[in-house]
N, CA, C and O atoms as a MOPAC input file, in Angstrom:
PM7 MOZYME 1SCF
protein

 N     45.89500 1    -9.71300 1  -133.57000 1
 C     46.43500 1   -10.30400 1  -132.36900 1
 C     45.69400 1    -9.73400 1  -131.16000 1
 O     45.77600 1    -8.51300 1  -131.02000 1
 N     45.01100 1   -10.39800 1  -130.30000 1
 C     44.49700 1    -9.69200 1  -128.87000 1
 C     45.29600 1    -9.53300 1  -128.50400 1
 O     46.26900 1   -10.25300 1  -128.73300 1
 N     45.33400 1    -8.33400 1  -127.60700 1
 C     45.64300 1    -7.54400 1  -125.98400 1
 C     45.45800 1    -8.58900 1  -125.28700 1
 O     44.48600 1    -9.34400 1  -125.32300 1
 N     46.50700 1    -8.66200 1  -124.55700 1
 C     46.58700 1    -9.08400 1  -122.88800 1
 C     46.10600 1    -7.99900 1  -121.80200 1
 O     46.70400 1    -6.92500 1  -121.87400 1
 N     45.22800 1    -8.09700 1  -120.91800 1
 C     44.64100 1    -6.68600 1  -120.27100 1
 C     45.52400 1    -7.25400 1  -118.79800 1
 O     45.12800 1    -6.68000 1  -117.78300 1
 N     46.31200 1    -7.97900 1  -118.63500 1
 C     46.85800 1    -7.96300 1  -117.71100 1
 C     49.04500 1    -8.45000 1  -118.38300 1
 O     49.47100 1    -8.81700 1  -119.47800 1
 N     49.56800 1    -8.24600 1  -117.40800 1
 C     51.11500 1    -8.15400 1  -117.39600 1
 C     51.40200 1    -9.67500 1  -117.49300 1
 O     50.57900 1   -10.52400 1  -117.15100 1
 N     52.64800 1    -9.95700 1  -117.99000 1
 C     52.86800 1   -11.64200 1  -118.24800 1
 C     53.40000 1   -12.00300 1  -116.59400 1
 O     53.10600 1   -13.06400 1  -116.04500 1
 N     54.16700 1   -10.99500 1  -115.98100 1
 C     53.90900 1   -11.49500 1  -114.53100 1
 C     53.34500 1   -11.18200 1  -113.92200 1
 O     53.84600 1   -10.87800 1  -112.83900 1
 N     51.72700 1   -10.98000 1  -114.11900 1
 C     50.51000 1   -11.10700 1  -113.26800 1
 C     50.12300 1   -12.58800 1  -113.56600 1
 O     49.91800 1   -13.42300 1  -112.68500 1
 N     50.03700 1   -12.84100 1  -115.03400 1
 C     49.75500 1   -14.03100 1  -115.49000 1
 C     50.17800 1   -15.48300 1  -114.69700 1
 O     49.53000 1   -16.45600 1  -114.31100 1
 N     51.72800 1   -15.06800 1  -114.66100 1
 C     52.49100 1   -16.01300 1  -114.12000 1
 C     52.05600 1   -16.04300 1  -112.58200 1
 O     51.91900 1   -17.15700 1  -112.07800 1
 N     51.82000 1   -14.87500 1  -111.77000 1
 C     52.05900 1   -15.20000 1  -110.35300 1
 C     50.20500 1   -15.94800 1  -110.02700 1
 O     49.85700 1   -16.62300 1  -109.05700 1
 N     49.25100 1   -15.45100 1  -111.35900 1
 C     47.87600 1   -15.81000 1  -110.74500 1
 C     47.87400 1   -17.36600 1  -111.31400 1
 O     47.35100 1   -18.13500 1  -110.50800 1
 N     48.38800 1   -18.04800 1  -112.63700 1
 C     48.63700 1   -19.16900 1  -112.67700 1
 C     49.42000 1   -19.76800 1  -111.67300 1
 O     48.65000 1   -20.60900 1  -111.20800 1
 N     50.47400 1   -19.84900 1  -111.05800 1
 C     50.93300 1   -20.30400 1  -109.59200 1
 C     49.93500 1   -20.19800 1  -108.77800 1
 O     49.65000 1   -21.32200 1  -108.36400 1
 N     49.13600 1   -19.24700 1  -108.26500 1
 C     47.93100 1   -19.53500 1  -107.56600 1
 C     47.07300 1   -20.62700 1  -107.46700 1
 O     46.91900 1   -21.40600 1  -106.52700 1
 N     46.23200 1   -20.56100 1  -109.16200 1
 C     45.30900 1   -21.33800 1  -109.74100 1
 C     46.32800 1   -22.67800 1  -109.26700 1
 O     45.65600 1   -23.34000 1  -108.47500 1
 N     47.63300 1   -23.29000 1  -109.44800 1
 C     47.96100 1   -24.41100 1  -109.72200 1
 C     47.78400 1   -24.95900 1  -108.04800 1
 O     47.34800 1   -26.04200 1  -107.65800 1
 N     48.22300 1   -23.94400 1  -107.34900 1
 C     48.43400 1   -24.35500 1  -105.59500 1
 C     46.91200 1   -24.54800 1  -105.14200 1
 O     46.61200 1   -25.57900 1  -104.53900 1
 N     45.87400 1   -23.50300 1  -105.44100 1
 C     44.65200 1   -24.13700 1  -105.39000 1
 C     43.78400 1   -25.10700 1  -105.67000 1
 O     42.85900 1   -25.56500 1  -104.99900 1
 N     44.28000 1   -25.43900 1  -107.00600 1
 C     43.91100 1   -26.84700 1  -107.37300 1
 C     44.42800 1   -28.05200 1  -107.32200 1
 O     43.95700 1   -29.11900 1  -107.71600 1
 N     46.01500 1   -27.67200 1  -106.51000 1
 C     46.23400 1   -29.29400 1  -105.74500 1
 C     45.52100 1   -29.46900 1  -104.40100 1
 O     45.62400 1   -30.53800 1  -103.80000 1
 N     44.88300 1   -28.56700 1  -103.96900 1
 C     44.31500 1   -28.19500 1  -102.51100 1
 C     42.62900 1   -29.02400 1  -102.95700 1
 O     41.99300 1   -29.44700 1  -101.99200 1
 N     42.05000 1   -29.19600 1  -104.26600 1
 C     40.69900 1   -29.66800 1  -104.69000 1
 C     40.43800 1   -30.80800 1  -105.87100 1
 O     41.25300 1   -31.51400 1  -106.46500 1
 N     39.63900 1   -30.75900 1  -105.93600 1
 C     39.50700 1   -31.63800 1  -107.06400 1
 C     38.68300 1   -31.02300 1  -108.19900 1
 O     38.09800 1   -31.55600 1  -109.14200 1
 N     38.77800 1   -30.06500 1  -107.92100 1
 C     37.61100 1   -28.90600 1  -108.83200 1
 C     38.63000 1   -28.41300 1  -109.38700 1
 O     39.74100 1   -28.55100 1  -108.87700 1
 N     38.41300 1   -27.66100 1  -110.68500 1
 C     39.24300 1   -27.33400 1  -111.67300 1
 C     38.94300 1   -25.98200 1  -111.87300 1
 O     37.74500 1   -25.80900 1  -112.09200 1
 N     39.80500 1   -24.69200 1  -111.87200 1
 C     39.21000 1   -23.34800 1  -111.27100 1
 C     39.85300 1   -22.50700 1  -112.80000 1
 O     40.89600 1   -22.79300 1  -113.38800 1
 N     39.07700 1   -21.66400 1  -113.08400 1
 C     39.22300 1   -21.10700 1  -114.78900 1
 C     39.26800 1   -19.83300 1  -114.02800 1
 O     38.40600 1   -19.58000 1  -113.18700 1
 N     40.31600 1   -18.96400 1  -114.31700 1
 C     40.39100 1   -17.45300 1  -114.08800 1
 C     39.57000 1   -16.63000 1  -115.62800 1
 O     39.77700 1   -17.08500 1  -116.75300 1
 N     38.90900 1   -15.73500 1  -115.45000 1
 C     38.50900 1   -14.86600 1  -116.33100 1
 C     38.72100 1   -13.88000 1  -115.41700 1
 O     38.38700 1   -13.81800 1  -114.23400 1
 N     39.80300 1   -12.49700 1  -116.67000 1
 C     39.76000 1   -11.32900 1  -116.65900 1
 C     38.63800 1   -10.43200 1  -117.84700 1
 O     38.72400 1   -10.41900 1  -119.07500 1
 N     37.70200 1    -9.79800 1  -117.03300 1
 C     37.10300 1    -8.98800 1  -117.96100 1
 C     37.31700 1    -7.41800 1  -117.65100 1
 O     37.40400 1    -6.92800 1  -116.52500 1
 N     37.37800 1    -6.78500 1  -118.78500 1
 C     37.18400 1    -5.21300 1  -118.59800 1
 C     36.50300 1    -4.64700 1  -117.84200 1
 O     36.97100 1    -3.81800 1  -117.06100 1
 N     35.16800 1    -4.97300 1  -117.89000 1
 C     34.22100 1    -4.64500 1  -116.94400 1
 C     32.83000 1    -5.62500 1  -116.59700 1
 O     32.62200 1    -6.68800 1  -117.18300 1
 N     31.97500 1    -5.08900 1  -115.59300 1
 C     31.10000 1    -5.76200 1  -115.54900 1
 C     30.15300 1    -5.65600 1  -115.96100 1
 O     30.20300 1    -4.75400 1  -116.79700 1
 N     28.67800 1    -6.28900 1  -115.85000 1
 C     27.59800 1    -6.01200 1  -116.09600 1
 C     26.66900 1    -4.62900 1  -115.23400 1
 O     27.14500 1    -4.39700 1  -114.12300 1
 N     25.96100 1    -4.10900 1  -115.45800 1
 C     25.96900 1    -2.86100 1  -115.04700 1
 C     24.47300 1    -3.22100 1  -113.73400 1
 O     23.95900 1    -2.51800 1  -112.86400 1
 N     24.23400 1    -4.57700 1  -114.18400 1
 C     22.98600 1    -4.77300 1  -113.29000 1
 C     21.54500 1    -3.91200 1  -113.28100 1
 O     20.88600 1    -3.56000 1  -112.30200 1
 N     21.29900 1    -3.70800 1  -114.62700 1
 C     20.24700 1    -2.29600 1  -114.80500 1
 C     18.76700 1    -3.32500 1  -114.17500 1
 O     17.89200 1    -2.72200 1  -113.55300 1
 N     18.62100 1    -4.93400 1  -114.42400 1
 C     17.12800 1    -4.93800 1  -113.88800 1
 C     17.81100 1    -5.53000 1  -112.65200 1
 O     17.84400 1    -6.65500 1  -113.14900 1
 N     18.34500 1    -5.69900 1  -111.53400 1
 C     17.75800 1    -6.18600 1  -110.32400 1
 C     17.46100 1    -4.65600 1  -109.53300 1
 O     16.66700 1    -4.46900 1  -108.61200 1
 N     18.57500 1    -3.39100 1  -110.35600 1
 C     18.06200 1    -2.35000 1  -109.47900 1
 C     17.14800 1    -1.60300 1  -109.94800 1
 O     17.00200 1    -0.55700 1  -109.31400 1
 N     16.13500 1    -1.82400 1  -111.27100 1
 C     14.84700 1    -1.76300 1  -111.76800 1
 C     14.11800 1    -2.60100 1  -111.29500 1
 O     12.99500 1    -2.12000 1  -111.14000 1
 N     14.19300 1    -3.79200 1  -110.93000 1
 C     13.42400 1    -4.41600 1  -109.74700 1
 C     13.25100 1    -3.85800 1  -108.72100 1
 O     12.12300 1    -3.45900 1  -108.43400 1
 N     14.78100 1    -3.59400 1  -107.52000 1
 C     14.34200 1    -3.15600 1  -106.46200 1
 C     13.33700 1    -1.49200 1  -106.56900 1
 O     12.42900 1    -0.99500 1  -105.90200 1
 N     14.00700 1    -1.14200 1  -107.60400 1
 C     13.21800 1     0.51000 1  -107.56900 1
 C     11.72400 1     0.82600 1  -107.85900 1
 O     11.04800 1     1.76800 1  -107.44800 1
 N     11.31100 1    -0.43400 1  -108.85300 1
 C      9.55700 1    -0.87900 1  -108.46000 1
 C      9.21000 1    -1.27700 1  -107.49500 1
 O      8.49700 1    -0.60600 1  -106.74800 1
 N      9.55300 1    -2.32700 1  -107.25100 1
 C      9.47700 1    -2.73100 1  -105.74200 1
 C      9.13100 1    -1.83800 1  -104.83300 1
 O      8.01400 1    -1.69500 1  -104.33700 1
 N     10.37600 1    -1.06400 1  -104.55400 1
 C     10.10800 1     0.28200 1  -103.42300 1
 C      8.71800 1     1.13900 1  -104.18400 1
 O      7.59300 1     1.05300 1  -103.69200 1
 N      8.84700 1     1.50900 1  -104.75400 1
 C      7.74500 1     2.25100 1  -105.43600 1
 C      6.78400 1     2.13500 1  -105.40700 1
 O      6.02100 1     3.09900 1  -105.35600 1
 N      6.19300 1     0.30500 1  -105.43400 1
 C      4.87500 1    -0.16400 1  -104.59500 1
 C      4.56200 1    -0.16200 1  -104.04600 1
 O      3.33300 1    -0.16900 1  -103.97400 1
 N      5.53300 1    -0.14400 1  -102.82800 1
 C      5.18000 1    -0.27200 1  -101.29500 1
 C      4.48800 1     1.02400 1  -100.79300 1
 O      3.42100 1     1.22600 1  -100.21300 1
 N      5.84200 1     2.10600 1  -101.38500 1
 C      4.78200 1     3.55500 1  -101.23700 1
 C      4.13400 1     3.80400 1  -101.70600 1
 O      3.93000 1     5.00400 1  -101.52200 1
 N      3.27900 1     3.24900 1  -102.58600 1
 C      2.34700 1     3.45500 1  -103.34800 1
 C      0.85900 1     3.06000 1  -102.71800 1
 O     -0.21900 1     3.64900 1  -102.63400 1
 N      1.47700 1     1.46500 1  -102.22800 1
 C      0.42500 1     1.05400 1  -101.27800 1
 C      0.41800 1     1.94000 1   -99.72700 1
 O     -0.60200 1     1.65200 1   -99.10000 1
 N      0.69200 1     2.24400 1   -99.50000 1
 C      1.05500 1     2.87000 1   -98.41300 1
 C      0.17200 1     4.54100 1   -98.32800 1
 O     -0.72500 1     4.98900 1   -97.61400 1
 N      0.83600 1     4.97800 1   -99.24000 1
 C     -0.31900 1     6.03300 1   -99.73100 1
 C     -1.52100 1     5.77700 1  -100.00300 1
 O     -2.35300 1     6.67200 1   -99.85300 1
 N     -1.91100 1     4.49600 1  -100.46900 1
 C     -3.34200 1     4.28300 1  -100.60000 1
 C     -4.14300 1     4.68700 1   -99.39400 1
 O     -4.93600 1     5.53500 1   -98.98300 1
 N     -3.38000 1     3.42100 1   -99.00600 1
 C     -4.07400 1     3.24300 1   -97.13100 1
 C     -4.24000 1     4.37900 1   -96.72500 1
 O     -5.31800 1     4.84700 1   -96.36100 1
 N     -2.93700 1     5.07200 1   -96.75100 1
 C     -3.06200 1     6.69500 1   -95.82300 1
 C     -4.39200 1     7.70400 1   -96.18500 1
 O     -4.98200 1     8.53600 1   -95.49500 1
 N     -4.58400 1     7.24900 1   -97.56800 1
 C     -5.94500 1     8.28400 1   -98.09300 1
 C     -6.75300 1     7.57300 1   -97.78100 1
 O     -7.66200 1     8.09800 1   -97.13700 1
 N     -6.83200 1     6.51900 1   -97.96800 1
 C     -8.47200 1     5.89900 1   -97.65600 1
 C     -8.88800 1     5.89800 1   -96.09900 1
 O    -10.07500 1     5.77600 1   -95.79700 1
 N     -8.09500 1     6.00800 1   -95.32400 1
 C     -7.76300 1     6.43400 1   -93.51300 1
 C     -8.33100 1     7.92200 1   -93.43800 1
 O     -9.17600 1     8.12100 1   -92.56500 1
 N     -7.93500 1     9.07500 1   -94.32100 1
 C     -8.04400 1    10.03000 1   -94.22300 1
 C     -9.59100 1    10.11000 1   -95.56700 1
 O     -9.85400 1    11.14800 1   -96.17300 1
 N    -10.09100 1     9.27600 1   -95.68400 1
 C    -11.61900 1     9.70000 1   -95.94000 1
 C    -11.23700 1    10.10800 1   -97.54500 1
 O    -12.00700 1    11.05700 1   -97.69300 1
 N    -10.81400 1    10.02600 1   -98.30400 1
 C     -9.91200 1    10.40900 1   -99.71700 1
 C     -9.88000 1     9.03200 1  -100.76000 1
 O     -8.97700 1     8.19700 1  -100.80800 1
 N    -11.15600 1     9.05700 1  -101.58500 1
 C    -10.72600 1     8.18800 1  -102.84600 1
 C     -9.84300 1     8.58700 1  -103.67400 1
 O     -9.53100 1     9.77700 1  -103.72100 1
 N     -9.30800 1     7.69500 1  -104.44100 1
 C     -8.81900 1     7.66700 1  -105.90800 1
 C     -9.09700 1     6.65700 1  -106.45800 1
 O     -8.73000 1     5.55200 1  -106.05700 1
 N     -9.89000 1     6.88300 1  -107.61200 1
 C    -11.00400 1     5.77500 1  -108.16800 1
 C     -9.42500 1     4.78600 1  -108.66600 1
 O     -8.31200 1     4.88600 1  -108.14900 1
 N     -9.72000 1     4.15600 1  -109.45900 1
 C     -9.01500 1     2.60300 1  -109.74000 1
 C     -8.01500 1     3.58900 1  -110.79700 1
 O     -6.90900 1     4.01700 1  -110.46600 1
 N     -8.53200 1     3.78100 1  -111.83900 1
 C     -7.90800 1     4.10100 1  -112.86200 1
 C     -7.00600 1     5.00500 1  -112.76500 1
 O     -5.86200 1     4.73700 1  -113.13000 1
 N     -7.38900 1     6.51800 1  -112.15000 1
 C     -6.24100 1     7.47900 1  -111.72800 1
 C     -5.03900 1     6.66400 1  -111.07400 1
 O     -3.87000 1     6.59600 1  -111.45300 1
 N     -5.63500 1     6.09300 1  -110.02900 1
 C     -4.29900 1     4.97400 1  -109.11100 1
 C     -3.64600 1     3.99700 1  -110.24400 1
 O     -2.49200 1     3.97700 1  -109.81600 1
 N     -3.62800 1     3.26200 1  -111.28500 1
 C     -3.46400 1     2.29600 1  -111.58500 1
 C     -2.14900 1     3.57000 1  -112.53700 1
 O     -0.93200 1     3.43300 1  -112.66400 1
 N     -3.11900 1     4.78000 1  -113.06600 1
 C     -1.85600 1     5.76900 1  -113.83400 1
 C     -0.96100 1     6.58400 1  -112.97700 1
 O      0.24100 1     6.73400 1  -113.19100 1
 N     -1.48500 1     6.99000 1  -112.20200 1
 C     -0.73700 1     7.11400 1  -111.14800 1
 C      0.97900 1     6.60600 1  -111.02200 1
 O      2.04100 1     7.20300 1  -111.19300 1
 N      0.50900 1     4.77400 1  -110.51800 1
 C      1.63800 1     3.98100 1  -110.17500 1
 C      2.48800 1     3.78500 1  -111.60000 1
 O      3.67900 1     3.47700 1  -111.66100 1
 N      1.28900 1     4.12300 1  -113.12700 1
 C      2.43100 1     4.12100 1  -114.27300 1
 C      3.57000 1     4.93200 1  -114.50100 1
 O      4.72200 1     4.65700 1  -114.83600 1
 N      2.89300 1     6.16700 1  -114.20400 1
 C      4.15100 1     7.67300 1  -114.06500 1
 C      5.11400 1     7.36700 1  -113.22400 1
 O      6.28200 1     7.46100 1  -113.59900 1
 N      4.71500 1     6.83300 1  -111.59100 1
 C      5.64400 1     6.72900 1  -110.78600 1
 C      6.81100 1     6.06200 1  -111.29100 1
 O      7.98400 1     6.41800 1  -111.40200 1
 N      5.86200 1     4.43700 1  -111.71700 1
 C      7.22600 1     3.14100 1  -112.32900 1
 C      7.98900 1     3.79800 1  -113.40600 1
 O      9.21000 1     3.66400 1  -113.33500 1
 N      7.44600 1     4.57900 1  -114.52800 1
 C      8.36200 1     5.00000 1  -115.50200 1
 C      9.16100 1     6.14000 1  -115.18100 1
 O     10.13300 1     6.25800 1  -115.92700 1
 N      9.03200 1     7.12400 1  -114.18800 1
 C     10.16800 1     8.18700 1  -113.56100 1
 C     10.88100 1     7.27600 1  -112.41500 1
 O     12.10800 1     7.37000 1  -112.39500 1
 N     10.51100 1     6.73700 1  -111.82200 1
 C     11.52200 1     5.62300 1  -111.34400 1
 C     12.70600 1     5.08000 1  -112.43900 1
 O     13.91800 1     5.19200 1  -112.25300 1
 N     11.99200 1     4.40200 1  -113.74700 1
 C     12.94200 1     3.46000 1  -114.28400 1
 C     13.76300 1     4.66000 1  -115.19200 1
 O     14.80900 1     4.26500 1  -115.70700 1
 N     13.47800 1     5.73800 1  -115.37600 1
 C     14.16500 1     6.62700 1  -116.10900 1
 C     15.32100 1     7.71600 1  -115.25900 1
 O     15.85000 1     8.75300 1  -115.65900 1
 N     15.40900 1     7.17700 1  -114.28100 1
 C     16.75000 1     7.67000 1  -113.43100 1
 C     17.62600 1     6.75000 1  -113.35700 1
 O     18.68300 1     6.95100 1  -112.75900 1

């Protein structure tokens, strides 16, 4: 038999809701209760590369301003260490 994760008069007072809202539309409105959510691990592995590029590019510029190579390859491992201690926090 499932668990109810909510009370039969929560049920009742959020169905009265749902019913008053949907004489108010013509759209038909489905309540889902979940335990929890999704934890969102890639949009903030997105943003955290993201940021990570920018300073990355940023540092470029600043060395190549200040007279300072870093051939291709060091830079390219470089930005690998960065992205993977980024994505491992």
């Amino acid at each position: 038999m499932a668990t109810r994760p909510i009370s039969p008069e929560d049920h009742d007072r959020i169905a009265k809701a749902i019913r008053v809202a949907e004489s108010k539309t013509d759209g038909e409105i489905y309540c889902v209760v979940a335990y929890a959510s999704d934890g969102y691990f890639y949009p903030a592995a997105f943003m955290a590369t993201l940021a990570m590029l920018v300073v990355s590019l940023a540092v470029s510029y600043g060395l190549e301003a200040w007279w300072l190579s870093i051939r291709l390859p060091h830079f390219v491992i470089a930005q690998l260490l960065a992205m993977a201690s980024v994505l491992v926090l």
